[in-house]
C-alpha positions as CSV (number, residue, x, y, z in Angstrom):
1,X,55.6,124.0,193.0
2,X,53.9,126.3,195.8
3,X,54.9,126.6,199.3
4,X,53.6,124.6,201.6
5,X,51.4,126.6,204.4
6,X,51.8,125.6,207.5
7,X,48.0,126.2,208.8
8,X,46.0,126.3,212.4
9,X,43.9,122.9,212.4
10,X,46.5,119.9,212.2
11,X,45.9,116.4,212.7
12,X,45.9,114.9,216.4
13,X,46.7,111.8,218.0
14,X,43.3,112.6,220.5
15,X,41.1,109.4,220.7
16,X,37.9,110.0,217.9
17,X,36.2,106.9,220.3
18,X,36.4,109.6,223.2
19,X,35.5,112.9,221.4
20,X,32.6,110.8,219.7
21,X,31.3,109.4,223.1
22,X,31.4,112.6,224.5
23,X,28.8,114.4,222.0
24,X,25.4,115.4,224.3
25,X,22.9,113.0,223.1
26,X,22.8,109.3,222.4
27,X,21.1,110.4,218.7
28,X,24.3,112.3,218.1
29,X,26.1,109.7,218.9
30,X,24.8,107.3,217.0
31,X,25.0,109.4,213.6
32,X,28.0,110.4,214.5
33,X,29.3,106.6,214.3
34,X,27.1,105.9,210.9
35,X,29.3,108.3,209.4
36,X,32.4,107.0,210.3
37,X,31.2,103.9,209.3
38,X,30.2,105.2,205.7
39,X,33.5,107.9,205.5
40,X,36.0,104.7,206.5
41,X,33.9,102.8,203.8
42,X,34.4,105.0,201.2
43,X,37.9,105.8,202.3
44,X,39.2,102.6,203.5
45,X,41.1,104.6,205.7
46,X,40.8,105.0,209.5
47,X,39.6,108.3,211.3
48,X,41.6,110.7,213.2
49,X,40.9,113.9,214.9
50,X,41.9,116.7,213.3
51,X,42.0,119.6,215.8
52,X,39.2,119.6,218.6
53,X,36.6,118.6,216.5
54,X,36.7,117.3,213.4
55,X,36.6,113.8,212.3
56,X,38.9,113.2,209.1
57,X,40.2,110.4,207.1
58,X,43.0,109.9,204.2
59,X,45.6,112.5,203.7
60,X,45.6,115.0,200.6
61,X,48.1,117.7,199.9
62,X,45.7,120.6,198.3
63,X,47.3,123.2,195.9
64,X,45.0,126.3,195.3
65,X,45.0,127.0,191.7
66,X,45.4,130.9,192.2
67,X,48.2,131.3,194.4
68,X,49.9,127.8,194.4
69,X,50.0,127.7,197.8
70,X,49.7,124.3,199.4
71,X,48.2,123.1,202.5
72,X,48.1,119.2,204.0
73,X,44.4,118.6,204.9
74,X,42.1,115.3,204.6
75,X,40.3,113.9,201.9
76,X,36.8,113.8,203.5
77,X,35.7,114.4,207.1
78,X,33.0,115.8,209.8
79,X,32.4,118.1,212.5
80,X,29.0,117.2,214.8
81,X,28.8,121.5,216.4
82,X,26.2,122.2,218.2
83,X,23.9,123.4,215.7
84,X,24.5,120.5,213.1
85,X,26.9,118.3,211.1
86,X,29.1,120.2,209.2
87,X,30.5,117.1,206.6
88,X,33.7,118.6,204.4
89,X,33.2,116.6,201.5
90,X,35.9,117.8,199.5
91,X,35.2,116.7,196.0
92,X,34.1,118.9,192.8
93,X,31.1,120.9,193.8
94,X,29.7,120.3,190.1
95,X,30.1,116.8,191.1
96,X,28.2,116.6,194.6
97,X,25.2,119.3,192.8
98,X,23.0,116.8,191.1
99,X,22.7,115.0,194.8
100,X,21.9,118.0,197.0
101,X,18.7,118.1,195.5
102,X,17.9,114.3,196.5
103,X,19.6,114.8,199.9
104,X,16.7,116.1,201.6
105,X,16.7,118.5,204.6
106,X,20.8,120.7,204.8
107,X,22.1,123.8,204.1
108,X,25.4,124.8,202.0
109,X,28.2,127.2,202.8
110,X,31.7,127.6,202.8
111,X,32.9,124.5,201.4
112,X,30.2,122.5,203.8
113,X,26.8,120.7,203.8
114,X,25.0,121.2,206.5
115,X,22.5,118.7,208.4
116,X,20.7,118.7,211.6
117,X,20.8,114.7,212.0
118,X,20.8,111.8,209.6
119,X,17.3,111.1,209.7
120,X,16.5,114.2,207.7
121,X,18.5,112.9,204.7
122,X,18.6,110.2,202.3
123,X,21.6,107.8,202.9
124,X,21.7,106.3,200.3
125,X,22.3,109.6,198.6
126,X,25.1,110.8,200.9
127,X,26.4,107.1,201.0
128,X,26.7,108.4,197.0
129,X,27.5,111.8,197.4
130,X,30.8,110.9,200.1
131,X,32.1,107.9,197.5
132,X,31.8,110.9,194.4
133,X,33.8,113.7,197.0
134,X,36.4,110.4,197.8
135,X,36.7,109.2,194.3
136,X,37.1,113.3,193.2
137,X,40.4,113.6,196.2
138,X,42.2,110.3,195.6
């Protein structure tokens, strides 16, 4: 078994009511809370912050497959920056690649899909797409 890494971003006891109500616009808001909603859904867990900004739920020990070296993270979560929502949907990326096509309007990188607000995707296909990433951690 691999050592468990101790890494920067850790789960918080900071209220996700608080960070979520202080995002700058009322449409940020408001997808903001439609995600929780479909995240604690999927999850039928609660949220918690995990560092400043991120919004996570369940609990997953990870193990990378080259170096064996573990880290404790969440099974699905998302971060509203400035720019967009970044949503860490953590499941197979083979899995999630027959929906990004049906999304509609986001961008990819670095473990991440991208979107500028809800109302330039499809929910119903993310509603899909964060159940497949859930169903891929548990």
């Amino acid at each position: 078994m691999g050592k468990l890494a101790k890494i920067k971003t850790q789960a918080t006891d900071a209220s996700v009511n608080d960070f979520i109500q202080s995002l700058e616009s009322e449409q940020r808001i408001q997808d903001a809370q439609t995600l929780i909603a479909l995240m604690e859904e999927a999850t039928k867990t609660k949220p918690r912050m995990w560092g400043k900004a991120i919004v996570a739920f369940g609990d997953k020990r990870y193990t990378s497959p080259a170096t064996g070296r573990q880290v404790d993270w969440f099974i699905i979560g998302f971060s509203p920056r400035k720019a967009n929502f970044s949503l860490y949907l953590m499941g197979s990326r083979s899995a999630l690649n027959p929906f990004l096509e049906k999304l509609g309007k986001h961008k990819t990188g670095g473990g991440c899909i991208y979107i500028n607000k809800l109302a330039d995707v499809d929910i119903q296909v993310l509603k899909k797409m964060i159940k497949v990433s859930v169903k891929g951690n548990s």
